[in-house]
N, C-alpha and C positions, 0 to 999 in steps of 0.2 A: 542842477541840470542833468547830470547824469541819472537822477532816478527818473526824470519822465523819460527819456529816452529807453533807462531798460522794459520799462511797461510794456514796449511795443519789440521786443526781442524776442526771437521765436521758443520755447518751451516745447520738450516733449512729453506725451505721455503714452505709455507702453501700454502691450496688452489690451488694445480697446478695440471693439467690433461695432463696427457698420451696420446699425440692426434695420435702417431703410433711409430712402432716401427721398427726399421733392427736388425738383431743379434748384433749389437757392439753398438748400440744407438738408446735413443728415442728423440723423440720431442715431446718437452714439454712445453703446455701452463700455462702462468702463469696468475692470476686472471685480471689483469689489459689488458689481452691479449697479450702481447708477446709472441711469440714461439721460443725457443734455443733449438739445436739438444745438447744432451747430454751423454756423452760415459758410454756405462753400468760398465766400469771400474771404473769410478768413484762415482759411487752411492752407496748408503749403502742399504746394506740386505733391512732394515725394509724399504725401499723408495717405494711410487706406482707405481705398474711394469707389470698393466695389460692397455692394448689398450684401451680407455674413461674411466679408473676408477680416480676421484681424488682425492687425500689427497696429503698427505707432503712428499716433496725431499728432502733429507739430501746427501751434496755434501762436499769438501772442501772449506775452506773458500779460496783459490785462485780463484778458478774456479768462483766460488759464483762474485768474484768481477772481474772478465776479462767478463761475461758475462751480468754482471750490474745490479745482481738480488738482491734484497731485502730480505735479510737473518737476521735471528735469531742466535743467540750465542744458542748451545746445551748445 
């Protein structure tokens, strides 16, 4: 029981830029350069959520791992 539960535990990942945005999702580059389109449903308040600003994404740790992103425990 405790592992579906942490699935949905927020993760962060540092260093990632806002490279644009549509109403429901951004695309976001991460440090190493990959870009995942990301649903604003799923991002947390404090996440970077302006067009080229960048700092840190806090996502579910599902998401975190279907999109193969290199996350930090919150």
């Amino acid at each position: 029981m405790a592992e579906s539960s942490s699935k949905y535990e927020k993760v962060a990942i540092h260093d990632v830029t806002l490279m644009r945005s549509t109403d429901k999702a951004g695309l976001y580059k991460t440090a190493d350069g990959d870009e995942h389109w990301i649903p604003f449903s799923q991002i947390s308040d404090d996440s970077v959520d302006r067009d080229g600003d960048t700092g840190t994404l806090r996502i579910p740790r599902w998401l975190a791992d279907e999109k193969g992103l290199d996350a930090e425990e919150e």
